[in-house]
TORNU-667316 format. One record per atom (N, C-alpha, C, O): x, y, z; atom name; residue in one letter; residue number from 1. Coordinates in steps of 0.1 Angstrom, whole numbers, plus 5000, padded with zeros to 4 digits. Layout:
REM residues N
R   px   py   pz  a r   k
R    X    Y    Z CA a NUM
...
REM end
This chain:
REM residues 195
R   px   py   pz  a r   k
R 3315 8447 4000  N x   1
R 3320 8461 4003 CA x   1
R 3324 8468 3990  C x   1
R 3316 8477 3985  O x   1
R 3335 8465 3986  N x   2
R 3341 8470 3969 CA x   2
R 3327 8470 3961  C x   2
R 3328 8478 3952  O x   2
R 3314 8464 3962  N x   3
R 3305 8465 3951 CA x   3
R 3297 8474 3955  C x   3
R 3293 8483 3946  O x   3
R 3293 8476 3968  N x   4
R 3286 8488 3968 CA x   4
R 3290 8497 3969  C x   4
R 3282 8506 3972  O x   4
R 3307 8502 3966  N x   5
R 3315 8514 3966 CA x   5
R 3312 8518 3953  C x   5
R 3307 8529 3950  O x   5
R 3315 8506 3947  N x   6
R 3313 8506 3930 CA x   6
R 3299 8514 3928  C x   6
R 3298 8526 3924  O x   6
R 3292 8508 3932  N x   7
R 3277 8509 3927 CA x   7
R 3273 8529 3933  C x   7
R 3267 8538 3928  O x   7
R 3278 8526 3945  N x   8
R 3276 8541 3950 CA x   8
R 3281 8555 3937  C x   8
R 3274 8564 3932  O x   8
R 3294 8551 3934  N x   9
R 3302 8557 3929 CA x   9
R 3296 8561 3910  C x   9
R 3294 8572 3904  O x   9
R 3294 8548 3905  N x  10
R 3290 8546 3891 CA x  10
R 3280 8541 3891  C x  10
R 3280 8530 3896  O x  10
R 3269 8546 3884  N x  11
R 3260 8541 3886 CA x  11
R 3256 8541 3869  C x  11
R 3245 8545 3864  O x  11
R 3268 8535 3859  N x  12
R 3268 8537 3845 CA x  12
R 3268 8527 3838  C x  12
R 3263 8527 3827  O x  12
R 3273 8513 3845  N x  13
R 3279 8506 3836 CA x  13
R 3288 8503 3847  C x  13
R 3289 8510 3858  O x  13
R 3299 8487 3842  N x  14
R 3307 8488 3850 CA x  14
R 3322 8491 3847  C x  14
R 3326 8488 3835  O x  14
R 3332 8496 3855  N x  15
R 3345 8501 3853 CA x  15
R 3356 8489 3844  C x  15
R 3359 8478 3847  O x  15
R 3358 8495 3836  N x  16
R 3365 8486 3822 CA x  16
R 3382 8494 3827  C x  16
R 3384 8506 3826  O x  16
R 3390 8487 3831  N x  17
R 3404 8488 3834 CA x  17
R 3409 8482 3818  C x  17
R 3407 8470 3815  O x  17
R 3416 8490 3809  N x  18
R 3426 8482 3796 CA x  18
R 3440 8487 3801  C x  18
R 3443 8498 3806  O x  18
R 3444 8480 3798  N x  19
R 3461 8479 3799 CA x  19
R 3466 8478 3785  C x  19
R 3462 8469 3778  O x  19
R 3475 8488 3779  N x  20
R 3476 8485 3765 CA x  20
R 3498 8480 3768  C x  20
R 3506 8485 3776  O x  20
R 3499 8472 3757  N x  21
R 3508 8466 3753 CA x  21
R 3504 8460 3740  C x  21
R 3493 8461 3734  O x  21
R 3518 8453 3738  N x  22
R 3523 8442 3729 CA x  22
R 3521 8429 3725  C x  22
R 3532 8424 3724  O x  22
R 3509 8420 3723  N x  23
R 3505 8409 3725 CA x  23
R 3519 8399 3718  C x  23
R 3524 8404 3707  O x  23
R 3526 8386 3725  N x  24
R 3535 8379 3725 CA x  24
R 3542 8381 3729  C x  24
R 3545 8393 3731  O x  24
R 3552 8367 3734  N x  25
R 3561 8369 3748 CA x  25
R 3570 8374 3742  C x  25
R 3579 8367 3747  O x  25
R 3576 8380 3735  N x  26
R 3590 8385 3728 CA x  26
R 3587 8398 3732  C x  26
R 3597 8405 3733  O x  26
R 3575 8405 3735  N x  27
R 3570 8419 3739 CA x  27
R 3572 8418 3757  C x  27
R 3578 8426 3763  O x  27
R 3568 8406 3762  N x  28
R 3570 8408 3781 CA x  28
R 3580 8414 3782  C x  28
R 3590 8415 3776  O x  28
R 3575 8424 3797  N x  29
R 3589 8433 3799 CA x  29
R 3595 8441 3793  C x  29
R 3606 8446 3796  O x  29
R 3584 8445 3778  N x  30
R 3598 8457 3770 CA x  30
R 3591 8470 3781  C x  30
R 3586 8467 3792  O x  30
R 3592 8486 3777  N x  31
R 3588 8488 3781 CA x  31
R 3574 8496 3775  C x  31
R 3568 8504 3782  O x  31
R 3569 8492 3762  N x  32
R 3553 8495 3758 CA x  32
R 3545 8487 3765  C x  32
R 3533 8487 3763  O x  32
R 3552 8478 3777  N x  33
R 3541 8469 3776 CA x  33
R 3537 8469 3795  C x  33
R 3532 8460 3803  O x  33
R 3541 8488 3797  N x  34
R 3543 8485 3815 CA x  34
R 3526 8483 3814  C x  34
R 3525 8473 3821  O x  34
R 3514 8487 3809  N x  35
R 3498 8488 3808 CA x  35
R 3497 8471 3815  C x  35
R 3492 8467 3826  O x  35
R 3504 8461 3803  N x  36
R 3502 8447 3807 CA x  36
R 3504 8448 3820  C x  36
R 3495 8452 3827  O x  36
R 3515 8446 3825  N x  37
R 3523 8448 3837 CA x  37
R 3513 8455 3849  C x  37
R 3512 8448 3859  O x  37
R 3507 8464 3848  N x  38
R 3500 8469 3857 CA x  38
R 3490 8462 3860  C x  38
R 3488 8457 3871  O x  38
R 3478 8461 3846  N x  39
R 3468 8457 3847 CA x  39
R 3470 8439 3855  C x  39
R 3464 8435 3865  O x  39
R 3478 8432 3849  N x  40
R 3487 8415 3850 CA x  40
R 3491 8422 3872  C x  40
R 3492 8413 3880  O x  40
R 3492 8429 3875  N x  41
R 3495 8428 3888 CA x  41
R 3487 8428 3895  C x  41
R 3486 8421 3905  O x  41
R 3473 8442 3890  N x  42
R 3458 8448 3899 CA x  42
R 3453 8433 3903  C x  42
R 3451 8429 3914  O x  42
R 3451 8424 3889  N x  43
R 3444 8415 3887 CA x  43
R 3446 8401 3899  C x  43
R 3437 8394 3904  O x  43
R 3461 8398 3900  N x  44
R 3465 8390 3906 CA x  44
R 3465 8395 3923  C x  44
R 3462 8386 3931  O x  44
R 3469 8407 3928  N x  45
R 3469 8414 3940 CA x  45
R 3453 8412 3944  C x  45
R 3450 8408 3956  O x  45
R 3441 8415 3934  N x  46
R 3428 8411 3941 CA x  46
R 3420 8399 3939  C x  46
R 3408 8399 3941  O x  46
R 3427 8389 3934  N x  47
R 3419 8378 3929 CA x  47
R 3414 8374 3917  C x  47
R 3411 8362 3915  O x  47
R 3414 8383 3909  N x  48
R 3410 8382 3891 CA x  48
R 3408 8369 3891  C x  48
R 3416 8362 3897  O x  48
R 3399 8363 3886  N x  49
R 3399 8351 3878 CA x  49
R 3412 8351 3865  C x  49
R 3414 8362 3859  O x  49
R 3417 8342 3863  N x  50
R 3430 8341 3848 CA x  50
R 3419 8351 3841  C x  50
R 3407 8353 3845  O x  50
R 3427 8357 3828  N x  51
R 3426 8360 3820 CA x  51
R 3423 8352 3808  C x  51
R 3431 8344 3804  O x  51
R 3409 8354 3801  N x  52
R 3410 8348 3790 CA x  52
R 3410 8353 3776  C x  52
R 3410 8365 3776  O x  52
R 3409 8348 3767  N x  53
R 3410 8352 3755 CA x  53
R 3392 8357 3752  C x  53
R 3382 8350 3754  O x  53
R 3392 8368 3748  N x  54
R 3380 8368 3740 CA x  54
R 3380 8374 3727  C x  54
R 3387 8384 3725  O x  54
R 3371 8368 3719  N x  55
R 3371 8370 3701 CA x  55
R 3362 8381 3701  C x  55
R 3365 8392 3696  O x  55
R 3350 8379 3707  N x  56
R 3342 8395 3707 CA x  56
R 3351 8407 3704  C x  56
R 3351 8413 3693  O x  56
R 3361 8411 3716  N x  57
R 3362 8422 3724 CA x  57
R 3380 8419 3715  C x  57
R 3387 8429 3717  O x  57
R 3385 8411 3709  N x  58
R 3396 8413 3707 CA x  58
R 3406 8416 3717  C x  58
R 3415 8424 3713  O x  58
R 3406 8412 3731  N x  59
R 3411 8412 3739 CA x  59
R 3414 8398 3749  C x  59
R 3411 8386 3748  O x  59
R 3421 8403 3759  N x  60
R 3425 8390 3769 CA x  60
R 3415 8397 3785  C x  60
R 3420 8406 3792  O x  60
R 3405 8395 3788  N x  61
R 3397 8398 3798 CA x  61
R 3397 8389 3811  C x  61
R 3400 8377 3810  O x  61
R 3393 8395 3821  N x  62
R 3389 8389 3836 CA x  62
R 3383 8400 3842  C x  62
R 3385 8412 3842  O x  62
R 3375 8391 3848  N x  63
R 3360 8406 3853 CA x  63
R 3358 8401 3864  C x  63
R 3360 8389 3863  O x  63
R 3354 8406 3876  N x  64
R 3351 8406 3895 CA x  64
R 3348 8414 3897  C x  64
R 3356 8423 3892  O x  64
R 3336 8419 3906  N x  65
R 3333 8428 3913 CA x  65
R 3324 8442 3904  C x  65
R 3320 8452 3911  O x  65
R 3322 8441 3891  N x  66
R 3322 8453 3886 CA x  66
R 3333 8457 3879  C x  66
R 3333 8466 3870  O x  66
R 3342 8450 3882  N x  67
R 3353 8454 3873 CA x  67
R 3358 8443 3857  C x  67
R 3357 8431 3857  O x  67
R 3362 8450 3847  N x  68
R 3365 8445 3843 CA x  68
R 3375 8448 3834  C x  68
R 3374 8458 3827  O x  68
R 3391 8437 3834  N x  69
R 3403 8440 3831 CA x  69
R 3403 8436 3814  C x  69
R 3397 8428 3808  O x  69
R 3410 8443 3811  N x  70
R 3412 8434 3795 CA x  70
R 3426 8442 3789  C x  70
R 3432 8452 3793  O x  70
R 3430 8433 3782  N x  71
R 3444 8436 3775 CA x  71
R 3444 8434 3759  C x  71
R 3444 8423 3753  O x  71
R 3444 8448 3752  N x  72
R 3443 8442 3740 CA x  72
R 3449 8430 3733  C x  72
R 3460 8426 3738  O x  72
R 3444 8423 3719  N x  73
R 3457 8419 3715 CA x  73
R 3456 8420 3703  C x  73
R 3454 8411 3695  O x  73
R 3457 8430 3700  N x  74
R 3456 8437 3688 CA x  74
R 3473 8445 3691  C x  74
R 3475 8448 3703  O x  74
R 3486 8449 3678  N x  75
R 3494 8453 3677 CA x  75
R 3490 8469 3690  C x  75
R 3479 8471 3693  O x  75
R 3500 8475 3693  N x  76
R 3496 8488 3703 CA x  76
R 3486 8496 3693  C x  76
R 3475 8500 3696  O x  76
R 3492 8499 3681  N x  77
R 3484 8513 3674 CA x  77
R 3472 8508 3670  C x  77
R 3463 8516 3667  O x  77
R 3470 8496 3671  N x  78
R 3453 8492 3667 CA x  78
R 3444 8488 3682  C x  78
R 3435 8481 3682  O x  78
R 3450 8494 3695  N x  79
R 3443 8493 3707 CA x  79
R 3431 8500 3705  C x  79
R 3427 8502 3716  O x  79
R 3422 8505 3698  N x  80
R 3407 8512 3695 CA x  80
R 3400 8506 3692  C x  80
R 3388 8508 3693  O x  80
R 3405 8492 3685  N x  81
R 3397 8481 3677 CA x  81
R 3388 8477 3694  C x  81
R 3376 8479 3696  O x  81
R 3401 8470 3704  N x  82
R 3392 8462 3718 CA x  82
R 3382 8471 3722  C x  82
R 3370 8468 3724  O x  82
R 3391 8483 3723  N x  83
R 3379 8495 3734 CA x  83
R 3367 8500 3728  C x  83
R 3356 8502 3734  O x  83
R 3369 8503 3714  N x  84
R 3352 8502 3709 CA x  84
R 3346 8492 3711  C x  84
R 3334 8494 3715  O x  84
R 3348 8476 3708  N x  85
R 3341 8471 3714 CA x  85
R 3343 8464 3726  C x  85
R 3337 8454 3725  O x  85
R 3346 8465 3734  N x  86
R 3341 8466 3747 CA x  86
R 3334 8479 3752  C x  86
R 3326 8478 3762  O x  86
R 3336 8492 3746  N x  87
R 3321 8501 3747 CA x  87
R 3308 8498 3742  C x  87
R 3297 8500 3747  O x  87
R 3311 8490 3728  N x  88
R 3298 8489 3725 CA x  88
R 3289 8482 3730  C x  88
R 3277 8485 3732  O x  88
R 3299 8468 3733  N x  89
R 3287 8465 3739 CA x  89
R 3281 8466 3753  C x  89
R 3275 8458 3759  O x  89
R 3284 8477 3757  N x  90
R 3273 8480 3767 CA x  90
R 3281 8479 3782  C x  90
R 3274 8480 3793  O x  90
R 3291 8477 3781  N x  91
R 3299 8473 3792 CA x  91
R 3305 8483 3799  C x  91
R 3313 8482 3808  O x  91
R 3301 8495 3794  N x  92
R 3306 8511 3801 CA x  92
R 3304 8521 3796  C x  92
R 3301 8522 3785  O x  92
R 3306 8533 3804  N x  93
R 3308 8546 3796 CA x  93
R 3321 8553 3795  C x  93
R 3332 8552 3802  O x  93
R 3319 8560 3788  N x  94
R 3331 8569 3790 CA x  94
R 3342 8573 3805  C x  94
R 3354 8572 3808  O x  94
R 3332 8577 3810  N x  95
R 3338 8583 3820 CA x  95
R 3340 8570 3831  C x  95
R 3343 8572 3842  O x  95
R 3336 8556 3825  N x  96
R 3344 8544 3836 CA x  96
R 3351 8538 3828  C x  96
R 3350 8526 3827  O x  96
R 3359 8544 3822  N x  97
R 3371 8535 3809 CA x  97
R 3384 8541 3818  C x  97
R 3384 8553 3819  O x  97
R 3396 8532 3824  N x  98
R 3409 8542 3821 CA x  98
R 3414 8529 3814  C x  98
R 3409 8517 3816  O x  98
R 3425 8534 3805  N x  99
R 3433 8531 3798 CA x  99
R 3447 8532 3808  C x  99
R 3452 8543 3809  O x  99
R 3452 8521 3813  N x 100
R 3468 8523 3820 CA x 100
R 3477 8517 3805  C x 100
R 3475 8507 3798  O x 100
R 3487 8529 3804  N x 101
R 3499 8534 3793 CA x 101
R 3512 8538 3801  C x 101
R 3514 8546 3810  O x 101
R 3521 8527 3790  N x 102
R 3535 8541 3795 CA x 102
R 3532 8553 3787  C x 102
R 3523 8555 3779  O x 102
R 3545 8562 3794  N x 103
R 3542 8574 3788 CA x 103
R 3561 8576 3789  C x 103
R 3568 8573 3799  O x 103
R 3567 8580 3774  N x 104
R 3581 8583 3774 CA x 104
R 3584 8595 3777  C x 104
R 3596 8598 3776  O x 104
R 3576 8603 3780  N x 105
R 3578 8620 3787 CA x 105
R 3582 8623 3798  C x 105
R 3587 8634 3802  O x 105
R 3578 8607 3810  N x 106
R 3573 8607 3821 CA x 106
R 3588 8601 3827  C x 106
R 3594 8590 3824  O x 106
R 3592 8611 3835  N x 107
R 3608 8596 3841 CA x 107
R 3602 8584 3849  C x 107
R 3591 8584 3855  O x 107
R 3609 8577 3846  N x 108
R 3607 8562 3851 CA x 108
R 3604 8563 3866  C x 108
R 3609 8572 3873  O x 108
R 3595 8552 3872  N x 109
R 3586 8551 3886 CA x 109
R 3579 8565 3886  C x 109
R 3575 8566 3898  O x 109
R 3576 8576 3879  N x 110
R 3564 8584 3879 CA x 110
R 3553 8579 3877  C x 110
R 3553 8568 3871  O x 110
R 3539 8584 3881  N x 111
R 3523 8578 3880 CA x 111
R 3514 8589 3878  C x 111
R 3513 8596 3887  O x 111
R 3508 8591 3867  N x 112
R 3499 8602 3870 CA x 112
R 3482 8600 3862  C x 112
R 3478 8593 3853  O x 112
R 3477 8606 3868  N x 113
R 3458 8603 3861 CA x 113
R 3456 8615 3850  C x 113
R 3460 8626 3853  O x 113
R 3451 8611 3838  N x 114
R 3447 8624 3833 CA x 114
R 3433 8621 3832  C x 114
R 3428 8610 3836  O x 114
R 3427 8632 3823  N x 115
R 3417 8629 3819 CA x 115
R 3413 8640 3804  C x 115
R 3414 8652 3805  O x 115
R 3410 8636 3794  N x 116
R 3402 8644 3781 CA x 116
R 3416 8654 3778  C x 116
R 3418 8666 3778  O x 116
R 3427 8640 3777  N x 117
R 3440 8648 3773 CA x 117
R 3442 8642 3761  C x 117
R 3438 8631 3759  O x 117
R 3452 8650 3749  N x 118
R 3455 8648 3740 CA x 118
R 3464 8629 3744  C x 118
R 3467 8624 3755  O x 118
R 3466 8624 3729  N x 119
R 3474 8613 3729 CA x 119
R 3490 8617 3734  C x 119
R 3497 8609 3741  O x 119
R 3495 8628 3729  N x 120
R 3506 8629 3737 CA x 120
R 3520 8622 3728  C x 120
R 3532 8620 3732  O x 120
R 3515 8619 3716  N x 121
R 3521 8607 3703 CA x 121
R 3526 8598 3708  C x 121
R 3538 8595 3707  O x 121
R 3512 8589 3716  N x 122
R 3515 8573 3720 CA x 122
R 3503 8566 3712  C x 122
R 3490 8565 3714  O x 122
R 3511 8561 3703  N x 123
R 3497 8552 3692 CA x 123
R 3486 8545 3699  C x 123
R 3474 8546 3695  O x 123
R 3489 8539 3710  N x 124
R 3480 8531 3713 CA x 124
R 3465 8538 3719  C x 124
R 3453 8534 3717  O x 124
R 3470 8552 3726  N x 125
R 3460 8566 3728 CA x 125
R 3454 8569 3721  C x 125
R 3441 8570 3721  O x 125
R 3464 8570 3710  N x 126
R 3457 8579 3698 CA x 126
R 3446 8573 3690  C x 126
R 3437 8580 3686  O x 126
R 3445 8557 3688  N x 127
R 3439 8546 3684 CA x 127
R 3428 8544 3689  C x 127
R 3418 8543 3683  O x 127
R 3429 8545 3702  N x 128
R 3415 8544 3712 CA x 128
R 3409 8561 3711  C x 128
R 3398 8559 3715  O x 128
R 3411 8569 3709  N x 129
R 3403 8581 3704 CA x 129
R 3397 8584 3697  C x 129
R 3386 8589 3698  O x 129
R 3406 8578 3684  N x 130
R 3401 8577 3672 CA x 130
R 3387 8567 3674  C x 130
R 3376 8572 3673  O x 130
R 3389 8557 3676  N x 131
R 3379 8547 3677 CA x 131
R 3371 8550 3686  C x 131
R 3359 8548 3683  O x 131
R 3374 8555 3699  N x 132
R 3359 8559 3707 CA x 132
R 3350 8573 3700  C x 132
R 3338 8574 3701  O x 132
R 3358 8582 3694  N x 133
R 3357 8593 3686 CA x 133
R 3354 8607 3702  C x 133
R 3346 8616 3703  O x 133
R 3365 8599 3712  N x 134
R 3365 8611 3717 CA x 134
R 3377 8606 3729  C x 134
R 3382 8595 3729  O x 134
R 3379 8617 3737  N x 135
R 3391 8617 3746 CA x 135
R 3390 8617 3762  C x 135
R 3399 8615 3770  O x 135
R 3373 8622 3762  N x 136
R 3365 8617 3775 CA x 136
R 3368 8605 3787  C x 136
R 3360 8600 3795  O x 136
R 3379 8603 3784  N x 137
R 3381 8583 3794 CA x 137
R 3392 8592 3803  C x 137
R 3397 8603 3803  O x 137
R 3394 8581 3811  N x 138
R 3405 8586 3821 CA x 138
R 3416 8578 3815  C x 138
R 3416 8570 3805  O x 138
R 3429 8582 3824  N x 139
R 3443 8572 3818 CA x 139
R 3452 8577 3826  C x 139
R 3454 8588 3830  O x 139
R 3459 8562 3831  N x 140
R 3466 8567 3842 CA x 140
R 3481 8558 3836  C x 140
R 3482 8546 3832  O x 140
R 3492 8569 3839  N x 141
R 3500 8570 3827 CA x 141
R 3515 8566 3839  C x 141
R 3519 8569 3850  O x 141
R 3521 8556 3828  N x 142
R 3533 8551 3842 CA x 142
R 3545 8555 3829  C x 142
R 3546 8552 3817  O x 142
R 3556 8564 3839  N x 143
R 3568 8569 3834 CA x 143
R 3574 8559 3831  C x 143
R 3574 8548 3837  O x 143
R 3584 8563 3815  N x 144
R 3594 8548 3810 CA x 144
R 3608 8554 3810  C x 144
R 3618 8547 3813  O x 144
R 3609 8569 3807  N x 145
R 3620 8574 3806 CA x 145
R 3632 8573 3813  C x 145
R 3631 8570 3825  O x 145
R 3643 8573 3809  N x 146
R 3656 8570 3815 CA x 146
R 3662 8577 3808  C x 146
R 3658 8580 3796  O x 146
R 3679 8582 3818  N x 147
R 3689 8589 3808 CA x 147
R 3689 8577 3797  C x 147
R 3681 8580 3788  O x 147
R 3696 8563 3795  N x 148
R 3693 8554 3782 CA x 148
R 3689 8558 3771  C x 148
R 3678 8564 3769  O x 148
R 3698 8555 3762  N x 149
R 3692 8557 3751 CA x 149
R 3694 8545 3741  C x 149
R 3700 8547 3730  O x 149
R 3687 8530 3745  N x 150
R 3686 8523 3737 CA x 150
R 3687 8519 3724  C x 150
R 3675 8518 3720  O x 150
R 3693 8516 3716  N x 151
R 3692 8515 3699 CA x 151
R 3677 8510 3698  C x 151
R 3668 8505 3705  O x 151
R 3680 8514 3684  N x 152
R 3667 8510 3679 CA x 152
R 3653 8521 3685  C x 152
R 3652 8533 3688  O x 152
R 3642 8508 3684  N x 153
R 3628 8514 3689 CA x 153
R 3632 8515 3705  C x 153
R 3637 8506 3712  O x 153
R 3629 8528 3712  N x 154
R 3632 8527 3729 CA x 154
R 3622 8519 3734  C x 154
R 3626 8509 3740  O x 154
R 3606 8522 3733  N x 155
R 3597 8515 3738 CA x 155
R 3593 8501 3738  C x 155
R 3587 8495 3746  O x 155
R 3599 8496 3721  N x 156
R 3603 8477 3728 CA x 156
R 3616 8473 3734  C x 156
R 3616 8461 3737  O x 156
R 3627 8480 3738  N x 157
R 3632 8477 3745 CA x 157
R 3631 8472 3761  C x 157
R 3623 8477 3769  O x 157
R 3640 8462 3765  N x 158
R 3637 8462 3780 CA x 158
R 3646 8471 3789  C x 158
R 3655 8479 3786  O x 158
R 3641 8467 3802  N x 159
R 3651 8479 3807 CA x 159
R 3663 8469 3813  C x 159
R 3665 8457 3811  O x 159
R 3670 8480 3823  N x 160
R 3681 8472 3829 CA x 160
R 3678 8468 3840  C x 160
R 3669 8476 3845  O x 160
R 3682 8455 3850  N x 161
R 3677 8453 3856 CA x 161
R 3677 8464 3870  C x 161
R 3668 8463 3879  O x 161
R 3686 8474 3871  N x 162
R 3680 8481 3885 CA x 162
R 3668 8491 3877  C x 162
R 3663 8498 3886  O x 162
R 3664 8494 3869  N x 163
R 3658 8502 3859 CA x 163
R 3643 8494 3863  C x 163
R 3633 8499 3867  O x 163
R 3644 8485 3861  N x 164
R 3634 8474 3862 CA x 164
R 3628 8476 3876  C x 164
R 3616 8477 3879  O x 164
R 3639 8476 3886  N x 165
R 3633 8477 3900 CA x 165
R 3626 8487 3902  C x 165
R 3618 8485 3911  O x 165
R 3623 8499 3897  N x 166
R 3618 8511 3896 CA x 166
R 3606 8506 3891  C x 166
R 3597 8501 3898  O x 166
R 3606 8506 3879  N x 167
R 3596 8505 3869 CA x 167
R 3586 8493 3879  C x 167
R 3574 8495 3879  O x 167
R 3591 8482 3888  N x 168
R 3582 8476 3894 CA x 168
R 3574 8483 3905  C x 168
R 3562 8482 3907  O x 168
R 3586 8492 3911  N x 169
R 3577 8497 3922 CA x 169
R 3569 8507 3915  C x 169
R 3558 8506 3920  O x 169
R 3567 8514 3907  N x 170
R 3554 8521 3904 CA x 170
R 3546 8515 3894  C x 170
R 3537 8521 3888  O x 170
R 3547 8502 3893  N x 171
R 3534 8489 3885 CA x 171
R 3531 8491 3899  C x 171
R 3529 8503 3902  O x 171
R 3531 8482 3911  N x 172
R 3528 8478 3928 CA x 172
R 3517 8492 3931  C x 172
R 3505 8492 3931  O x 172
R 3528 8507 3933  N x 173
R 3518 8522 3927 CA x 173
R 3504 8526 3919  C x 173
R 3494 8532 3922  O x 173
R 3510 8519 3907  N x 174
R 3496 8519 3900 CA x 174
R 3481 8512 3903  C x 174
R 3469 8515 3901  O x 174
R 3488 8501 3911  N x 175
R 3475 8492 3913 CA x 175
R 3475 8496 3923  C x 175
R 3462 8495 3925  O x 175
R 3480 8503 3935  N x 176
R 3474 8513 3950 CA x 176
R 3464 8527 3941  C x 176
R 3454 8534 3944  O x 176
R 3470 8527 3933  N x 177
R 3458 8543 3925 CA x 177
R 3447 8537 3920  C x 177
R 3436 8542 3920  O x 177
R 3450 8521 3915  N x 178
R 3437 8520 3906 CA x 178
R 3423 8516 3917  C x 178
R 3411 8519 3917  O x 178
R 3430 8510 3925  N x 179
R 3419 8505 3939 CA x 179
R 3414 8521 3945  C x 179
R 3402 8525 3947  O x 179
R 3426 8527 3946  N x 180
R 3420 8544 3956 CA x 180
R 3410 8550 3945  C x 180
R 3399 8554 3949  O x 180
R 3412 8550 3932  N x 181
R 3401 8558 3922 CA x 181
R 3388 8547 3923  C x 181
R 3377 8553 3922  O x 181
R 3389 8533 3924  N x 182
R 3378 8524 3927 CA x 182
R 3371 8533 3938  C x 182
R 3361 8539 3935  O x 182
R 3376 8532 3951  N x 183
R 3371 8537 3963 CA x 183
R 3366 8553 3963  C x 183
R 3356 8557 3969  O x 183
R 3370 8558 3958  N x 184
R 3373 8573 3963 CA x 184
R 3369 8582 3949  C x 184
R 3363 8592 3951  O x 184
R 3372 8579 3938  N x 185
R 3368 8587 3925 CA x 185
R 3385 8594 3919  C x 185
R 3397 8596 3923  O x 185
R 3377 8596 3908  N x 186
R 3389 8606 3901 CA x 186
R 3394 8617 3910  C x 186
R 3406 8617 3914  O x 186
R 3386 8627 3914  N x 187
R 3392 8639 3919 CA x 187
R 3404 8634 3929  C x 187
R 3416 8633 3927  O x 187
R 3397 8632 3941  N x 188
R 3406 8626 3948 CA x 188
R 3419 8617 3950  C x 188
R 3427 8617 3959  O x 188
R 3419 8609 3938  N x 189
R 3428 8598 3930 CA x 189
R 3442 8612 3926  C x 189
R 3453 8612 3930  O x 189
R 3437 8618 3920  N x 190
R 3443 8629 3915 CA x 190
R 3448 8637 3923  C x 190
R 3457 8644 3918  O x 190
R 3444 8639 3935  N x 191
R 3456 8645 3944 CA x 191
R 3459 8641 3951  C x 191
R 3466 8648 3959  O x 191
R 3457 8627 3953  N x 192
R 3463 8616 3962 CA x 192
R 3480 8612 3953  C x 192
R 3492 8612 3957  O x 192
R 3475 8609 3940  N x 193
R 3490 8606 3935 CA x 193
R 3496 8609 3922  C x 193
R 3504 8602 3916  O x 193
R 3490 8622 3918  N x 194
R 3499 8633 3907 CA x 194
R 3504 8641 3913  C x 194
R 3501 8653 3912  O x 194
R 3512 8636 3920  N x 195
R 3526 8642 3926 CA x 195
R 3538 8644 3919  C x 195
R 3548 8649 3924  O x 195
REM end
């Protein structure tokens, strides 16, 4: 069923889901790393095969159905290195790429889809632009904001744990948007949940 949604829908290549974060566990749970977190939940909620390491793609990948997840592990601001190549080689287009990102603009448990939007000055965006040499992909952007104001860097910080309960329920959110944009397309994805 899910493949000939797929196939109905894109008929390009297949849908490349990246999650960008922080590669090592001293990074789990900060909050640059809700992308992991989302993609690490889509994956297990539908079956994903584990995740493995790949050297091609400089990434951590698992693919089913047409889909295929990957998590850089490349530092965040060098996230353009994976996604060029996993464009290159042939594994999608533009318009089947989203990139799931926090976004520190966004208050915490917000969800929203953009598309052929500026980076917004989140390195890991801006990296993958540079490197695709365009802004054409979709990206669906999970709020980190809190009154908090952390020392130090905000976005490797973790949060608190009721902070945390939030931030889970809209990872759970994200993966209900990423399945409805599977099913249904961007437009509709987009006024179903940029509320």
């Amino acid at each position: 069923m899910i493949v000939k949604l797929i196939k109905k829908i894109y008929d390009n290549g297949m849908i490349i889901i990246v999650g960008l974060g922080n590669p090592g566990t001293k990074f789990n749970s900060t909050r640059h790393n809700a992308g992991f977190s989302a993609v690490d939940f889509f994956a297990a909620k539908h079956g994903f095969p584990d995740f493995k390491l790949s050297k091609k793609y400089d990434a951590l990948v698992s693919e089913k159905d047409g889909i295929l997840l990957a998590k850089p592990q490349t530092f965040m601001n060098e996230s353009g290195k994976a996604a060029r190549k996993l464009m290159a080689n042939g594994k999608g287009q533009m318009e089947n790429l989203i990139v799931v990102h926090d976004d520190i603009d966004m208050g915490l448990g917000k969800i929203k889809f953009a598309k052929d939007s500026g980076a917004g000055g989140h390195k890991g965006v801006d990296s993958i632009i540079a490197a695709l040499g365009g802004k054409d992909f979709i990206r669906l952007k999970i709020g980190i904001a809190t009154d908090e104001a952390p020392a130090g860097d905000v976005v490797l910080q973790k949060f608190s744990p009721a902070h945390q309960e939030i931030l889970d329920g809209a990872i759970k959110k994200s993966a209900e948007a990423l399945q409805h944009f599977i099913d249904n397309g961007l437009e509709k994805t987009m006024n179903a949940f940029n509320r």
